[in-house]
TORSE-773289 format. One line per field, with one value per residue (C-alpha): x, y, z; residue number from 1. Coordinates in steps of 0.1 Angstrom, whole numbers, padded with zeros to 4 digits. Example, Ala and Ser with C-alpha at 12.3 -4.5 7.8 and 13.67 -1.06 7.14 Angstrom:
TORSE-773289
xx	[0123 | 0137]
yy	[-0045 | -0011]
zz	[0078 | 0071]
num	[1 | 2]
***
This chain:
TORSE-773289
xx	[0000 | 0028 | 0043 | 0008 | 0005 | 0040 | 0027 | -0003 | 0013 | 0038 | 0002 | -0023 | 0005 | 0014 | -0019 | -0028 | 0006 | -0010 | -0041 | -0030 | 0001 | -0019 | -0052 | -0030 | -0003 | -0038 | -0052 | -0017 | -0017 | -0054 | -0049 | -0018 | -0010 | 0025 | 0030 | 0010 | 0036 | 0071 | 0051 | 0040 | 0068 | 0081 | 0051 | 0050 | 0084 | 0085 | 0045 | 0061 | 0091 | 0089 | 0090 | 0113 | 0137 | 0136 | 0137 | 0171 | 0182 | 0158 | 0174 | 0208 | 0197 | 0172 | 0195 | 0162 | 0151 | 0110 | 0113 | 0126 | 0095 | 0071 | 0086 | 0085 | 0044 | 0038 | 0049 | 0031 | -0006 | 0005 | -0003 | -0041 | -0050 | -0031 | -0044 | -0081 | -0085 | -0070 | -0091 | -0121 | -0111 | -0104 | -0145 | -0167 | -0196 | -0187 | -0223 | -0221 | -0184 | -0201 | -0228 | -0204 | -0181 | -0221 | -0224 | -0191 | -0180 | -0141 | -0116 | -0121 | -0155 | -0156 | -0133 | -0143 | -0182 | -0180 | -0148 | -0138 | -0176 | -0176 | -0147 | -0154 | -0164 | -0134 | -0108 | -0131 | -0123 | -0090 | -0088 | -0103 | -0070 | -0042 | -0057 | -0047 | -0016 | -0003 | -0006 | 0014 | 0034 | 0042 | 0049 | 0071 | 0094 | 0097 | 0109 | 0136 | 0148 | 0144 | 0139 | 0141 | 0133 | 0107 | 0098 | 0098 | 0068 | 0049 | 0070 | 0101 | 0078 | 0075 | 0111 | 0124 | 0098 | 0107 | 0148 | 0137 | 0111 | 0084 | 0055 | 0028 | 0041 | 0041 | 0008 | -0003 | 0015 | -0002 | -0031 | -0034 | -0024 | -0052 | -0077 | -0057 | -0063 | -0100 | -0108 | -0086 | -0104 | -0145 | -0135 | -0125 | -0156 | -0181 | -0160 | -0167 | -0201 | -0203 | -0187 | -0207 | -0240]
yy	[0000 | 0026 | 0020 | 0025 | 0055 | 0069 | 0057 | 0073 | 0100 | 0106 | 0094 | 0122 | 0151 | 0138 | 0139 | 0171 | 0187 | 0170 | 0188 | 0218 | 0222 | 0200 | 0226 | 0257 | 0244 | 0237 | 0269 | 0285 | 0261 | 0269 | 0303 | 0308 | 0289 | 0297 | 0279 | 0249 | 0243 | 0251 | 0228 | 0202 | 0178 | 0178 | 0168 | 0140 | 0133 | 0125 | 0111 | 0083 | 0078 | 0055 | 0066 | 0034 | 0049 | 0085 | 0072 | 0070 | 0102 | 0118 | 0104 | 0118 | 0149 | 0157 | 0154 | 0144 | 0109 | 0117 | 0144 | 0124 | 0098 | 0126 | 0136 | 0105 | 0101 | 0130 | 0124 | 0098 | 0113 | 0142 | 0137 | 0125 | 0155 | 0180 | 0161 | 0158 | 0189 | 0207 | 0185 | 0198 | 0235 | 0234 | 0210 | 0239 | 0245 | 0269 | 0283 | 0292 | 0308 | 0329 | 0339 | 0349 | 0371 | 0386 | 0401 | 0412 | 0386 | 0390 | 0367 | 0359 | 0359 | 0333 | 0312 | 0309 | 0311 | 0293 | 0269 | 0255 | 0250 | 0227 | 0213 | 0200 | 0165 | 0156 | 0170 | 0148 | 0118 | 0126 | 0131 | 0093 | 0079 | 0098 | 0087 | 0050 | 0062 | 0085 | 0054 | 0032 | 0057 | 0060 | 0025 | 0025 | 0053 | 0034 | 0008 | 0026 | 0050 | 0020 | 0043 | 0024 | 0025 | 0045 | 0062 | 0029 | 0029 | -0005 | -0011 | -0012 | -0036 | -0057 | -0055 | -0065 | -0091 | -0111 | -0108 | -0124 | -0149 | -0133 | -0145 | -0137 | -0100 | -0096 | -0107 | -0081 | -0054 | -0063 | -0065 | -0033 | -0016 | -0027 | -0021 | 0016 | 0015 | 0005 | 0027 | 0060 | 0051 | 0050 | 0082 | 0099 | 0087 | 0104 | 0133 | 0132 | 0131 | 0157 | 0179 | 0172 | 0172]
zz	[0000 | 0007 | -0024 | -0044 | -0024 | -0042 | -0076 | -0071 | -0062 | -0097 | -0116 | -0104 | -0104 | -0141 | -0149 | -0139 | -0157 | -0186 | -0185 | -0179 | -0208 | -0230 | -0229 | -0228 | -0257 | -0277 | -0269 | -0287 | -0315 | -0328 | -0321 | -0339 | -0370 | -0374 | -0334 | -0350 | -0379 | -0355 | -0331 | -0344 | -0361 | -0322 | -0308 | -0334 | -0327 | -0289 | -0297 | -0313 | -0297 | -0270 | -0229 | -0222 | -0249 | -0236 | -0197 | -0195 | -0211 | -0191 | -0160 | -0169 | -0180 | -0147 | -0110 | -0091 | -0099 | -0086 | -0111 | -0140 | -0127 | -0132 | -0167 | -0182 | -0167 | -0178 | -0217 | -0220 | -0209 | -0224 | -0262 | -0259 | -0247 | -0266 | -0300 | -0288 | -0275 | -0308 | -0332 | -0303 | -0309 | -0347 | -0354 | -0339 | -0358 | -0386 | -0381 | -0352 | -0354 | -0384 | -0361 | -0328 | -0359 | -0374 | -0334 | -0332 | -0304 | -0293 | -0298 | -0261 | -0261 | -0294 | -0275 | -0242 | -0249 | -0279 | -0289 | -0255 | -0250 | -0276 | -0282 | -0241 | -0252 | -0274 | -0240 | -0216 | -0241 | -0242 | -0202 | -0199 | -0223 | -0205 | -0169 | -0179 | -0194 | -0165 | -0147 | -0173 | -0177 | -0139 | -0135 | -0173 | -0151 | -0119 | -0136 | -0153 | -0123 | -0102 | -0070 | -0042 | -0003 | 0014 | -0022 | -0040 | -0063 | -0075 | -0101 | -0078 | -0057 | -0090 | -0097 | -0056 | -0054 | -0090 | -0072 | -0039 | -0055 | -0036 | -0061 | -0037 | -0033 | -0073 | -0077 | -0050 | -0069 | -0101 | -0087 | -0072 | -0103 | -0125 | -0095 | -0096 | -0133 | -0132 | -0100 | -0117 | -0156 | -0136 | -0118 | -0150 | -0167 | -0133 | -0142 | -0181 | -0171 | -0148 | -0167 | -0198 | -0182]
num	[1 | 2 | 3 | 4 | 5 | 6 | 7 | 8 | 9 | 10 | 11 | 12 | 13 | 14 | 15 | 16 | 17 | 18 | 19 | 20 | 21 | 22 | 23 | 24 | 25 | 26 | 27 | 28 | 29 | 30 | 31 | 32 | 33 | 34 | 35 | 36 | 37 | 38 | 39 | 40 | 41 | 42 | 43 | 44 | 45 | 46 | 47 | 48 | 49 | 50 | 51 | 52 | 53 | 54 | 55 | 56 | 57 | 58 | 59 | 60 | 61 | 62 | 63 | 64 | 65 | 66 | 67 | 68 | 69 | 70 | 71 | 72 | 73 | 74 | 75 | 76 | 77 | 78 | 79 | 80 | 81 | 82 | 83 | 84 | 85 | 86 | 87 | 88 | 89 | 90 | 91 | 92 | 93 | 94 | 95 | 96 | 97 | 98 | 99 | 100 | 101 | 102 | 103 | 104 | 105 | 106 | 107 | 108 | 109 | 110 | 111 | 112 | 113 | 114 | 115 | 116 | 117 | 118 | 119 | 120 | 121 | 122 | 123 | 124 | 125 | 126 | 127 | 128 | 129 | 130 | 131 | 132 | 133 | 134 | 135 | 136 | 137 | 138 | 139 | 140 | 141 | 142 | 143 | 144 | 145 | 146 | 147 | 148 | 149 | 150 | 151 | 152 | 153 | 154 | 155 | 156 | 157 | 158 | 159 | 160 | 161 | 162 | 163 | 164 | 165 | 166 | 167 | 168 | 169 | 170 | 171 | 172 | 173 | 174 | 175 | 176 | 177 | 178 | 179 | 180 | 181 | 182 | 183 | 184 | 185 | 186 | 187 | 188 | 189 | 190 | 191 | 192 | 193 | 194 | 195 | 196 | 197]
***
């Protein structure tokens, strides 16, 4: 348990990093086409690349290992929302944009009364992916930092118990992370609703 606490822990922040750049970095790129092309090959780039390859060069590069944890969660949930919540932004009706420009509607006003509004379904189903991936990609990181000790994740559980040929232990640590997985993915889906009600 005190090790699903610490995973937990590197999941939810990761996940709420995600939101938060993915939303604003999506709010830049539809706002600004020139961001959206200097942007965009990047964000394919480290899309595609995979966290266990980046992992270690993110170790070397960042001092703190809990930080280098969070990084590599945090590129993995990342991407589903950035994507979703752009395609959201850039599918509003065109009607309706032609009927904010007809009463003279702001910028600010067309987004945040109008665009965000509706592009709110395609971020909640983006949120739901990159809540099972912040986990995965929690557990992907532990593995690589291996942090040990009192802020030894599940994975490092995992890892300890397959050394000492404690099966029992693994199976506990697997088993909490797909109840984590199932618990974290219904939670997101109350939220979806709640928010699109």
């Amino acid at each position: 348990f005190p090790s699903l606490l610490v995973t937990l822990h590197v999941t939810v922040i990761a996940l709420l990093c995600s939101i938060i750049s993915g939303i604003l970095i999506a709010l830049i790129i539809t706002q600004f086409k020139w961001v959206e092309i200097s942007l965009l090959p990047y964000a394919i780039i480290l899309q595609v690349t995979p966290v266990i390859a980046i992992a270690p060069l993110i170790i070397i590069l960042v001092d703190n290992t809990f930080v280098a944890t969070l990084i590599c969660a945090w590129l993995v949930s990342f991407f589903p929302i950035l994507s979703s919540t752009v395609i959201g932004l850039k599918s509003t009706d065109k009607n309706l944009v032609d009927l904010f420009k007809l009463y003279k509607a702001s910028k600010f006003q067309s987004l945040f009364l109008l665009r965000l509004p509706s592009a709110l379904p395609f971020i909640m189903s983006g949120f739901k992916i990159s809540v099972g991936l912040s986990l995965i990609g929690a557990i992907v990181a532990e593995f690589v930092t291996g942090i040990g000790g009192s802020s030894s994740g599940l994975a490092y559980t995992i890892i300890e118990s397959s050394y000492r040929l404690e099966i029992p232990k693994m199976f506990a640590a697997l088993i909490l992370i797909a109840f984590t997985g199932v618990i974290l993915f219904f939670l997101a889906s109350l939220l979806s609703k709640l928010f699109l009600f």
